[in-house]
C-alpha positions in Angstrom: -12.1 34.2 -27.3 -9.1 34.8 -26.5 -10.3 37.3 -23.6 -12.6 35.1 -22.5 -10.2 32.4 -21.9 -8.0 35.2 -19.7 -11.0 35.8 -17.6 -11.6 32.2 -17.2 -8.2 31.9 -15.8 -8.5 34.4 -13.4 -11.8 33.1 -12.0 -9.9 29.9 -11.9 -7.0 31.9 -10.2 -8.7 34.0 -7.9 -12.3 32.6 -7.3 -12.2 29.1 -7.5 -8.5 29.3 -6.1 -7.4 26.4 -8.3 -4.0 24.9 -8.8 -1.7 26.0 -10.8 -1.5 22.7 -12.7 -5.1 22.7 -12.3 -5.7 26.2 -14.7 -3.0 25.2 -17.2 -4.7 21.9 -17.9 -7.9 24.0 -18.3 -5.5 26.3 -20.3 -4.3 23.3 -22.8 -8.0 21.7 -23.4 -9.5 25.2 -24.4 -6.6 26.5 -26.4 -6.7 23.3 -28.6 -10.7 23.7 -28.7 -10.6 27.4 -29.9 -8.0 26.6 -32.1 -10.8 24.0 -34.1 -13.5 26.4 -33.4 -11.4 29.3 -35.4 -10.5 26.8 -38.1 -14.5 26.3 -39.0 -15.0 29.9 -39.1 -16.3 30.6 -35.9 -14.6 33.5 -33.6 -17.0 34.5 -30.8 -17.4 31.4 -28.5 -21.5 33.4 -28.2 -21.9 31.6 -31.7 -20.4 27.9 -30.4 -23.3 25.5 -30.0 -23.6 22.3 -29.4 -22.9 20.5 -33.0 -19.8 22.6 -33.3 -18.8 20.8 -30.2 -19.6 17.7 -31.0 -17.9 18.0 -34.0 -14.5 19.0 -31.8 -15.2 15.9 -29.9 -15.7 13.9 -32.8 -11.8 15.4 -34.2 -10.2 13.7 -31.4 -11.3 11.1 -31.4 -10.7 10.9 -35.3 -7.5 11.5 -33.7 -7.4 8.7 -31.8 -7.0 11.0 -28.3 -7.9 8.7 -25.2 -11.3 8.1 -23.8 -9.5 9.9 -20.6 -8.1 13.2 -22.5 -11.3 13.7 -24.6 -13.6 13.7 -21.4 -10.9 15.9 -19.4 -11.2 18.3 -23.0 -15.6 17.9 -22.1 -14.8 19.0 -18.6 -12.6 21.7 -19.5 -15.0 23.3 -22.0 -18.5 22.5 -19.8 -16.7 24.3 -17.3 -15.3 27.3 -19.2 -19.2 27.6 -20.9 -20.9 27.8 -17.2 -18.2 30.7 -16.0 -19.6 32.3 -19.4 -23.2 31.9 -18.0 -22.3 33.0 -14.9 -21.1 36.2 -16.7 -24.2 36.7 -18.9 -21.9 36.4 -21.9 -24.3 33.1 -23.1 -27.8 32.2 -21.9 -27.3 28.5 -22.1 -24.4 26.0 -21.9 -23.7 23.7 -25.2 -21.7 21.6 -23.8 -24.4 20.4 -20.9 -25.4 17.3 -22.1 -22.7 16.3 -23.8 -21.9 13.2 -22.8 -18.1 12.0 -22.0 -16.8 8.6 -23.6 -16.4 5.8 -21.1 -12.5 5.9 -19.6 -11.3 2.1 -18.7 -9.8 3.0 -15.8 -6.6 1.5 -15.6 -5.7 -0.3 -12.2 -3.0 1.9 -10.4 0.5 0.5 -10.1 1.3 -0.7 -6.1 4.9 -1.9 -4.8 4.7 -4.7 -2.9 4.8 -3.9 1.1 8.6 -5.9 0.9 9.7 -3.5 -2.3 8.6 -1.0 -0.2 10.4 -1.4 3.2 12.9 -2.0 0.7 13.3 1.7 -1.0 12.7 3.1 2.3 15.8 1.4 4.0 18.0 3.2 1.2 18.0 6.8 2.2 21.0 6.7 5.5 20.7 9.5 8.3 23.9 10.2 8.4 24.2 13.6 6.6 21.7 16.3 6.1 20.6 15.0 2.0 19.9 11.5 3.7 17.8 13.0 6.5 16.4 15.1 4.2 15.4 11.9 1.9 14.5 9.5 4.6 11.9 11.8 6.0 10.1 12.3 2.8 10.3 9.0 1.9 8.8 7.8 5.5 5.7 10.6 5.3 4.6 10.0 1.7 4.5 6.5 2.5 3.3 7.2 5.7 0.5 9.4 4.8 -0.4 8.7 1.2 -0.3 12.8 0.4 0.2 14.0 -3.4 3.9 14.9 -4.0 2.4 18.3 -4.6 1.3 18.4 -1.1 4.8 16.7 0.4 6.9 19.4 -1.4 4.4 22.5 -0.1 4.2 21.3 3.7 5.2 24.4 5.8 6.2 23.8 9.0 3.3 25.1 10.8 1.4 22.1 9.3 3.7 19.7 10.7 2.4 18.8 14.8 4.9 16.0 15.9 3.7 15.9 19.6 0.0 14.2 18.1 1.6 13.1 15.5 -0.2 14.6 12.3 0.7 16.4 9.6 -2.2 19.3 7.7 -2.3 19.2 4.1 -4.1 21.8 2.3 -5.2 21.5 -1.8 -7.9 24.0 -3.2 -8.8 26.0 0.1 -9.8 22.9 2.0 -7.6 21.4 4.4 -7.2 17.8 6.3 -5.2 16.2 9.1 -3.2 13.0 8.1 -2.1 10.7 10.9 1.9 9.7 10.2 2.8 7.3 12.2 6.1 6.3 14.8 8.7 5.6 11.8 7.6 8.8 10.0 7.9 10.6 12.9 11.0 9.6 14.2 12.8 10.1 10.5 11.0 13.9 10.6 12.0 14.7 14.0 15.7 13.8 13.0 15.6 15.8 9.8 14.1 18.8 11.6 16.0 19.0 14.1 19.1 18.6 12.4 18.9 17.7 8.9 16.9 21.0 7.7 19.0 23.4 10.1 22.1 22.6 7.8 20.1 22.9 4.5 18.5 26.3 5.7 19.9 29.4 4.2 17.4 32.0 4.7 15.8 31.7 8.3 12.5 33.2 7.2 12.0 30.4 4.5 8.9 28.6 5.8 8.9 25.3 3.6 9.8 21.7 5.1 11.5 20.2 2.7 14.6 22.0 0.9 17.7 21.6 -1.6 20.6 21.8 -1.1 20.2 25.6 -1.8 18.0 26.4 1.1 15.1 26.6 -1.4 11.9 24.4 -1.4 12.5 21.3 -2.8 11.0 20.6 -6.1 8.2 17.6 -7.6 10.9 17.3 -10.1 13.7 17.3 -7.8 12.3 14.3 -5.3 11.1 12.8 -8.7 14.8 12.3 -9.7 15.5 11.0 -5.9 13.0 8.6 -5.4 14.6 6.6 -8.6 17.7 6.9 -7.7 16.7 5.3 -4.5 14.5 2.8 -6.3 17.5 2.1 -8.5 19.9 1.9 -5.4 17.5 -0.6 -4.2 17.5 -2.8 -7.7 14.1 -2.6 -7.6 12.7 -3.2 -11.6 9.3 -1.5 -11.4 9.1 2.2 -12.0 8.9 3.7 -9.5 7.2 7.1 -8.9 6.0 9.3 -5.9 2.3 8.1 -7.1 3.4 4.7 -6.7 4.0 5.3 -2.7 0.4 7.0 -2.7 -1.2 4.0 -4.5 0.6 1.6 -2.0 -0.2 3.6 0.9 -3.8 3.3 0.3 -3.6 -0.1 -0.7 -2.1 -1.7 1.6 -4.4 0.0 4.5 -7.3 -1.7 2.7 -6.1 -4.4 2.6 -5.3 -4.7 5.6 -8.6 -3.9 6.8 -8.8 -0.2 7.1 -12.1 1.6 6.6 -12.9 2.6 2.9 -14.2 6.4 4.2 -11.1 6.8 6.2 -8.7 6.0 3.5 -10.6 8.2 1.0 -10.4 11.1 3.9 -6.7 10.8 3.5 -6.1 10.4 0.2 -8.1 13.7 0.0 -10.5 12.0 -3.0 -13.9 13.9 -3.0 -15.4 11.0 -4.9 -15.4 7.7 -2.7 -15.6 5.6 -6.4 -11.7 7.3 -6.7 -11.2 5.4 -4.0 -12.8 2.1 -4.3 -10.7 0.8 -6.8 -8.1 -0.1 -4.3 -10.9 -2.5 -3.2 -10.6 -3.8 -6.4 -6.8 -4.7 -6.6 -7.5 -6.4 -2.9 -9.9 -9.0 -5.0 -7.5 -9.4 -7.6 -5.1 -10.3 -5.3 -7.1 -12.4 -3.0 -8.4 -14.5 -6.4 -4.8 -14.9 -7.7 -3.8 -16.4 -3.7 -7.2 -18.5 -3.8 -5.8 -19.7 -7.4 -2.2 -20.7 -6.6 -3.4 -22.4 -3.1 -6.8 -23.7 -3.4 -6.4 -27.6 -4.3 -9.6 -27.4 -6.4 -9.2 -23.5 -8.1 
């Protein structure tokens, strides 16, 4: 199995053209599956069907795994089980109609749109790290992009004069509006912020260190709470936070559910809709506190 799970990867890698974190989440599930399927007796994943996998499903849970990481571990090996179809190595897949334990999905954590002018007023223009800061700051909130996304923007997906930036995950690509403030704080770290930070002149990234090399997710990790802690701001605070209050405070204020979900990238429009659902929340909890009769 453990060939097959080096082919997988590859056609993850090289076919499918899936992220990095993407393949090593794959990696993690089947690892842990072959791992139970070799402790039963079982060594050829031609032999696995569909009791043996529902036996697997039934270990985690046993091991009190969330709802969440036990369907991800359902996905991982339905998935790995069709690429083995595709190949002829199996005539069927076990895992097809396997059903996936119901995930409560948790309602995402948003900053309120004060906290949030708030953390963006720390980062100061006045040397090339501030620039630097304030600009990523201004487009993630701006644009609601993935941190992964922030920290891989090249510079020819950056178009200041229409005011847009192009993000591209998984071969597919889409045009985020960014707005005058984001603008303003790019065009001030590119045209002098970056120049300072750059080392090598062939290095294509937007973002970078203080070494001239692309900045990391860990690195703006650590700089968006020092920032938040700058700002004495309790909640914690992560670039996910920004991308959850991006998209809901355009909803709430009125922006079109398709449009948002085109932005956020989210190929399901149910990812999206539970923004909708923290605008009721909200709106119940204002109709509590002001209606005389609530």
């Amino acid at each position: 199995m453990k060939q097959d799970l080096a082919d997988f990867t590859g056609y993850l890698r090289e076919v499918k053209k899936s992220s990095e974190n993407t393949i090593q989440s794959y990696i993690r599930d089947l690892k842990g599956f072959f791992r139970f399927m070799e402790g039963i007796g079982i060594e050829d994943a031609a032999q696995i069907n569909r009791t043996n996998i529902m036996a697997y499903v039934y270990e985690l849970q046993k091991e009190k795994k969330a709802a969440a990481t036990v369907s991800r571990s359902i996905a991982s090996v339905r998935s790995f089980f069709y690429y083995l179809m595709r190949c002829g190595s199996v005539s069927e897949n076990p895992a097809a109609e396997i059903e996936a334990p119901k995930a409560q999905r948790k309602m995402p954590a948003v900053l309120s749109l004060e906290k949030v002018e708030l953390l963006l007023e720390q980062p100061k223009a006045t040397d090339a790290r501030g620039m630097r800061d304030k600009a990523m700051l201004e487009v993630l909130y701006a644009t609601g992009i993935r941190v992964s996304e922030l920290v891989s923007l090249k510079m020819e997906d950056v178009n200041l004069s229409f005011e847009y930036i192009r993000c591209q995950k998984g071969g597919k690509s889409r045009m985020i509006p960014i707005g005058s403030k984001a603008k303003e704080a790019l065009w001030v770290y590119l045209k002098k912020g970056r120049l300072e930070l750059l080392r090598d002149p062939s290095e294509n990234c937007v973002f970078l260190n203080y070494s001239g090399k692309p900045m990391t997710r860990q690195g703006f990790w650590k700089i968006v709470k020092s920032y938040a802690g700058q700002a004495g701001i309790q909640e914690d605070i992560t670039p996910h936070v920004l991308r959850h209050s991006f998209a809901a405070h355009l909803i709430e204020n009125g922006a079109d559910l398709r449009a948002v979900q085109e932005m956020l990238g989210h190929s399901d429009i149910s990812t999206t809709q539970i923004y909708m659902k923290l605008t009721e929340n909200k709106l119940k909890s204002v109709y509590a506190k002001a209606h005389p009769r609530a």
